[in-house]
N, C-alpha and C positions, 0 to 999 in steps of 0.2 A: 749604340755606344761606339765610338770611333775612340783609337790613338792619334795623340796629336802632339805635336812637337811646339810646346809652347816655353815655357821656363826650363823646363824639362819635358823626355817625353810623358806624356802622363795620359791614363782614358780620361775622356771627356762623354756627356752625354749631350747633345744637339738637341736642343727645345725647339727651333725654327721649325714651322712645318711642314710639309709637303703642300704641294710641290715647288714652294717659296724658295727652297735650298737651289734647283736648276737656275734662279735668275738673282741672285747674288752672292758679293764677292764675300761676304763673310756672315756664316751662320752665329745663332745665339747659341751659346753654351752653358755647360753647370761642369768645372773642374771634379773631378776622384780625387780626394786625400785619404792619406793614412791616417790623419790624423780626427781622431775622433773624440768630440766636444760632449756631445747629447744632448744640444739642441734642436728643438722645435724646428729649424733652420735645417736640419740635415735629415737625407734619406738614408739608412743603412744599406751597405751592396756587400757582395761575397760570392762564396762558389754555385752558387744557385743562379748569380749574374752572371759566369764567366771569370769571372778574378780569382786571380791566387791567393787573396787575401782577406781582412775583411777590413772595410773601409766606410765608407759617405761620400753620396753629391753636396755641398756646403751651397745652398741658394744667396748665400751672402757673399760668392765668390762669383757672380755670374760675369760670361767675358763672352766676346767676341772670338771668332774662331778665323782666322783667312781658309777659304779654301784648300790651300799650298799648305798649308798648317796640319792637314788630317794629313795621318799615316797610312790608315787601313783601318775598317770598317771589324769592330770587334764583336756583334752581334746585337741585339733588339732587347727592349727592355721589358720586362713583365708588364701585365696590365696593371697590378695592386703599385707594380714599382710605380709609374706614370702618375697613378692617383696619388701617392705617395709625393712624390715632386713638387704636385699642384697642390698642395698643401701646401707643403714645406716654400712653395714659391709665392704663394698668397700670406704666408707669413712675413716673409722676408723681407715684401714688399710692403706690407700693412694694408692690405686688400680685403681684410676677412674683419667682421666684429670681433673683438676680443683682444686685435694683434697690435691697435696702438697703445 
């Protein structure tokens, strides 16, 4: 999970994956909001991730990130978070039975 200076500064979480991030200019992302829907679409995050708050990655928000865009590396995400993602990212996308 990285800060990144996009709308606002906001965390972002980096789905591009290693070591793909050293040779290009802008990684894949999934934006933090506060704002929380409760959908299938979204991961819950909180003080267990490092945030002061509690919040969601939104997979229906996914963006590009520029390099020059990250602020600072805000720490690594759980393994259940990750799984948690790729769900929420196989829905988003309509990758899974069930999600068209």
């Amino acid at each position: 999970m990285w800060l990144a200076n996009l709308d606002k500064e906001r965390p972002v979480i980096i789905l591009t994956r290693n070591p793909m991030g050293r040779y290009l200019n802008a990684l894949l992302a999934v934006p933090v909001t506060r704002t929380i829907r409760g959908g299938r679409n979204e991961v819950p995050l909180g003080s267990d991730d490092g945030l002061r708050y509690e919040c969601v990655a939104n997979l229906d928000q996914l963006t590009l990130v520029r390099l020059d865009e990250l602020e600072h590396r805000l720490g690594a995400i759980r393994r259940h978070t990750l799984d948690a993602l790729c769900d929420a990212l196989a829905f988003a996308v309509a990758c899974q039975a069930g999600a068209r």
